[in-house]
N, C-alpha and C positions, 0 to 999 in steps of 0.2 A: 694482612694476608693479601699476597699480590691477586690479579685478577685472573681468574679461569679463562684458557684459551682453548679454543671451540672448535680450531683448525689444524693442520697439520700442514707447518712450511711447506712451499714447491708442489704440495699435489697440486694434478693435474696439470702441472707446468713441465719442469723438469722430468718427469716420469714419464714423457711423451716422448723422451730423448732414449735411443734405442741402447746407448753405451751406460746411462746413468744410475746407480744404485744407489735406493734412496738410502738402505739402512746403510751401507757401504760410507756413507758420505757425512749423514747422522754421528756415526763413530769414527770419523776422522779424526785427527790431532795436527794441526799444522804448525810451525815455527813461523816464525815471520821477524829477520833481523831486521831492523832498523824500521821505524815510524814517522820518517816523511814522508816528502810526495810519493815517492812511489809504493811505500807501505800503508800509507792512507789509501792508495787505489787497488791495493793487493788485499787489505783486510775488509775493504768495502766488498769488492766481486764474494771472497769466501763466505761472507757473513750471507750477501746475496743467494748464492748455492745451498747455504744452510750448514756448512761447514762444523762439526759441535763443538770442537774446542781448538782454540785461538791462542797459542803464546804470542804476544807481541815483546820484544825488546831493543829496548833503547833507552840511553841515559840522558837524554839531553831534553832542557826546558823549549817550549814554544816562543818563536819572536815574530816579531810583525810581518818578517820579510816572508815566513813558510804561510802565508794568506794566500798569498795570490795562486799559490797549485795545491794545497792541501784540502780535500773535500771535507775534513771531518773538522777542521780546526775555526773556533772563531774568534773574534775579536778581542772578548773579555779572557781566554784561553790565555794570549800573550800577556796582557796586560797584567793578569796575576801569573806569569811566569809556570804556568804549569808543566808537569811532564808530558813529553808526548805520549808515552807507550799507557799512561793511565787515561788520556782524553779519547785517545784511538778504542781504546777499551770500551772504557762508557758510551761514545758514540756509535761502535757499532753491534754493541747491545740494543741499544733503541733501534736500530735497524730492524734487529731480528731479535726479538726477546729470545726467540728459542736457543739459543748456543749460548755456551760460556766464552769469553774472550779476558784472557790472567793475563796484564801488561805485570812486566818483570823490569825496572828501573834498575839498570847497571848495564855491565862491561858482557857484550855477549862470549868471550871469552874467560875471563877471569870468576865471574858472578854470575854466571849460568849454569848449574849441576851439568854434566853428560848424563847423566839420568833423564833431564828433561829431552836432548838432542834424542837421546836412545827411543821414547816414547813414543819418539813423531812418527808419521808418514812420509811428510819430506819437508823439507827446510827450505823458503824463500829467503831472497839476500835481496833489501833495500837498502844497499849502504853507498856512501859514497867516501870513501878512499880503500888504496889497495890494500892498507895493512888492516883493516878491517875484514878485506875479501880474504887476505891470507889466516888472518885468525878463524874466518866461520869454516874455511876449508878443512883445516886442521882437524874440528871437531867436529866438520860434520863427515869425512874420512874415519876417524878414530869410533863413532858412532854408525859408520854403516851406511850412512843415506845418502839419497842423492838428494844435491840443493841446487836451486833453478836462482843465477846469478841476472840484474837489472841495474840499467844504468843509463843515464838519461845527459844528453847535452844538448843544448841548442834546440837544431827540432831535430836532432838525431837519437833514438836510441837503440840499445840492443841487448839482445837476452842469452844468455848461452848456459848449458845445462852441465854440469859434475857429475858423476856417478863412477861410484868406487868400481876398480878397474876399466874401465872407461876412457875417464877424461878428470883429470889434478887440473885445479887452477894453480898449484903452485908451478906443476910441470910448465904451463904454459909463459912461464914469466922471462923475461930475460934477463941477463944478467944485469943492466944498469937497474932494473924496475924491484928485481929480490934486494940489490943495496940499499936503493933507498928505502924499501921497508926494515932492514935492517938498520940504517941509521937512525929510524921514527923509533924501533924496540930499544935501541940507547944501548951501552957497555953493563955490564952486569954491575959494577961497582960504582956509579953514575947516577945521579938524576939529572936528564933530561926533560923538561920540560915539554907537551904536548906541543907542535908548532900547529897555530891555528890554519883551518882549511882555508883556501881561496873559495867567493863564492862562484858556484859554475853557472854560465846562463840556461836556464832552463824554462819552460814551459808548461802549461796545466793540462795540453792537447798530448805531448811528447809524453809527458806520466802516466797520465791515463790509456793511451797505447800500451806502450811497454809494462805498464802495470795489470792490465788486461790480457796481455798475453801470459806471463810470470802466473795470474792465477788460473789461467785455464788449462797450463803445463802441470800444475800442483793438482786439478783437476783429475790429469791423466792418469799421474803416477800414483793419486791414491788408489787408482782403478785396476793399477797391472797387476794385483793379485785375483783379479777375478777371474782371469785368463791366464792358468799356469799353460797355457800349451800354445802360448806365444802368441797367439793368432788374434792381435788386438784392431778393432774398431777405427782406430787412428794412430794417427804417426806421433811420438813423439820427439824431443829436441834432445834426446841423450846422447852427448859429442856433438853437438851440432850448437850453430850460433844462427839464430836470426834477427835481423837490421833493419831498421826502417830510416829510413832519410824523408823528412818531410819536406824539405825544399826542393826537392825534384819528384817527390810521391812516388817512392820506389821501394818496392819491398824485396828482400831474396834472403834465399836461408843457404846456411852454406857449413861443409861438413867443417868441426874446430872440434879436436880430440889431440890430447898430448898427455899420455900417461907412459912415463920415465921409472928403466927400472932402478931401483934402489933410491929413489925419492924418499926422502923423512916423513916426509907428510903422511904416506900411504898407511902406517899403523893402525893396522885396526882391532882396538880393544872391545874383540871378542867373548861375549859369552861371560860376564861377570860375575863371582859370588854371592848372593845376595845376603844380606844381614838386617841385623837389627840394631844397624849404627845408625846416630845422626850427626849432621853437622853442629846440635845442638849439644852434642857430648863432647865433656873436656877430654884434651889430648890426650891423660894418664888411661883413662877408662877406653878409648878408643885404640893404645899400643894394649895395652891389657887383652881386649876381644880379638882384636887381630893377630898376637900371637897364637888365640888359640882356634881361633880359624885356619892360620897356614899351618901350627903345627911349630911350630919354632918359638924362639927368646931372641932372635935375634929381627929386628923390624926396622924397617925405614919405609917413612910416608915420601916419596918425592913433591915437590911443589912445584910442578912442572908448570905450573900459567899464572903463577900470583905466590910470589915470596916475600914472608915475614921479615919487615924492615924493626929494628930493635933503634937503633938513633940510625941519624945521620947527623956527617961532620960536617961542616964548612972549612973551606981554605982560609978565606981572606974575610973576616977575623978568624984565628983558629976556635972552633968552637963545636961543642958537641949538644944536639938535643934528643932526647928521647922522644919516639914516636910511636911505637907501639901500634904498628896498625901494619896492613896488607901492604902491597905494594901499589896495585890498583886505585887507595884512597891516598898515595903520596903526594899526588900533585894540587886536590883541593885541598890538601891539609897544608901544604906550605902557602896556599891561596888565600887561605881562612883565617893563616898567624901572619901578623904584620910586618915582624919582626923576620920571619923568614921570606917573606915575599919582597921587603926591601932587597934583604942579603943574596935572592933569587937572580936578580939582575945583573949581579956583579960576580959572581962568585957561583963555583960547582957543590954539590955534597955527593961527601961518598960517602955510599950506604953498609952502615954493619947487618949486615941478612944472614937469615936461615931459608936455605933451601931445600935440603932434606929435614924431616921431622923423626927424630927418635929418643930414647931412654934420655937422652945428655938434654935434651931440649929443657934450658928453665923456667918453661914457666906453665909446667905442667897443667895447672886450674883452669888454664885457657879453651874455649873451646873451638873444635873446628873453626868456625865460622867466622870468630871475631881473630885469627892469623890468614884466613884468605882461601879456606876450601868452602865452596858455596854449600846451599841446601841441594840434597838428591845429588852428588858429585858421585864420580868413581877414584875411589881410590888408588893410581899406582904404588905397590907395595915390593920392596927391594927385599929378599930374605936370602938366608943361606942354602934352601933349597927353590930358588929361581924368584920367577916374578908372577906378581901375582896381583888380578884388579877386582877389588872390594867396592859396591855397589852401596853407598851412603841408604840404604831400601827403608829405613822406617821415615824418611823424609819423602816418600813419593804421595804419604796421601796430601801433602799440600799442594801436590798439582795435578 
């Protein structure tokens, strides 16, 4: 039995602060993409605040080189290759025993429920490439919120804020910068292999800036419901970009809004059905309830961010292997087989995929989860009487 705590985080600290609620803050939920430097300095501030519950995600193990600007990470960390978003976890637990902090190890696209996005308050973004910024946009658009964007170079960085009608990060992209995120997403019949990141120079002064800002914005915005009559305490960065240059110690915030009509991004999967599916239920049992939630026999699941690869082929030898997995796990799984990871270097595969799920699907016993719709997802559902989004709801109490 853990030990009995005698205190109550932030009194008499925080509560001294004229804008701050403590219960407000208590029952926060925040996202938090990516657990580097700058999510090691974003889950530190929240835990600091008292923040109660923490997603951190990210799939990628600790190496020597994230020492030198990562506050939570140490030594023995890299050495046994750990995940980041489970060390970020644990570490800032010991900060603050009082909060939960759920490190989620995967694709924050493809293996994140919108269930979970849907939960939050607001969504931070520590990522560093743009096809990453354009996937957390997508979902955090299609879920409603606003996500407060960081990103650090040199002794430069800068913060700029998304909020649905607003300001898209995709809006703001231009045409050379959406291609090459379209050439990293690859042709649909294709495996392209991940092209590894350049590392950027960065600094432990620069993270912790922009990592301190990033949380004092998530701050804000958990607060703007207390003040429905607009008349809030402080300014926040919604449309707006602020920049720090540490090499000439210059700060300015500057208006950065571009919301485009008829943008794809803009979707927002409103107001979902709730059920009693999970991603633990095989596919037959889950068209089954969902007919009779819409009403119809006629059903299609789209797989709109991770489609069921069945084999892929190789050119050169001609040859065909069965994979059986998500799309998301294609690239360590040809990593992992020898034999494909040779052929990898020389040679394309093209993928036999299912991207809609319905009746014809063979292989019925499978379940959600292990063809590539996470735990707590929303379902888009294609029927003869329109479209319809199914809320994976008996998977929320795992988070």
């Amino acid at each position: 039995m853990g030990k009995e705590l005698k205190y109550e985080w932030g009194e008499g600290v925080f509560t001294l602060l004229s804008w701050f609620k403590k219960d407000r803050v208590k029952n926060a939920r925040v996202l938090v993409a990516g657990a580097g430097a700058l999510g090691n300095e974003v889950v530190k501030d929240l835990a600091l605040f008292g923040v109660g519950t923490i997603y951190v995600v990210d799939f990628d193990r600790i190496e020597i080189s994230n020492l030198t600007r990562s506050v939570l990470f140490r030594e023995e960390d890299a050495f046994n290759h750990r995940f980041k978003a489970e060390v970020v976890a644990q570490r800032a637990m010991e900060i603050n025993p009082q909060i939960k902090v759920v490190p989620i190890v995967g694709n924050l696209f493809s293996e994140v429920g919108l269930g979970v996005y849907k939960s939050v308050d607001v969504i931070i973004g520590c990522l560093d490439s743009r096809l990453a910024r354009y996937q957390l946009n997508r979902m955090a658009m299609r879920a409603g919120k606003t996500w407060i964007d960081g990103s650090i170079e040199n002794l430069t960085g800068v913060v700029k804020e998304y909020t649905p009608g607003v300001s898209c990060y995709e809006c703001g992209l231009s045409k050379e910068e959406f291609n090459i995120i379209m050439l990293r997403t690859g042709c649909a019949d294709v495996v392209r292999s991940q092209t590894s990141q350049g590392r950027v120079a960065t600094t432990p002064v620069s993270a912790s800036i922009v990592g301190a800002i990033q949380a004092q914005e998530g701050m804000k915005i958990i607060h703007l419901d207390e003040y429905p009559d607009g008349k809030l305490p402080f300014t926040t960065l919604q449309g707006k970009m602020f920049r720090y240059e540490g090499l000439t110690n210059t700060v300015n915030t500057y208006r950065f809004a571009s919301w485009k009509k008829n943008c794809p991004a803009h979707e927002q999967w409103e107001n979902p059905l709730q059920s009693s599916l999970s991603a633990k239920h095989t596919v037959k049992h889950v068209l089954e309830e969902l007919k009779r939630i819409c009403g119809t026999d006629m059903i299609e699941i789209n797989m709109m961010n991770n489609k069921f690869v069945r084999r892929i082929i190789s050119d050169k030898p001609e040859k065909e292997f069965e994979v059986m997995i998500p799309e998301s796990k294609l690239d360590d799984y040809i990593s992992a087989n020898a034999e494909l990871r040779k052929l990898s270097y020389k040679t394309v595969f093209h993928k036999d995929f299912y991207e809609n799920i319905d009746d014809s699907f063979p292989f019925p016993e499978m379940t959600l989860e292990s063809i590539g719709i996470p735990m707590y997802d929303v379902l888009r559902v294609s029927t003869n009487k329109g479209m319809f989004y199914i809320e994976l709801s008996a998977d929320a109490q795992n988070f």
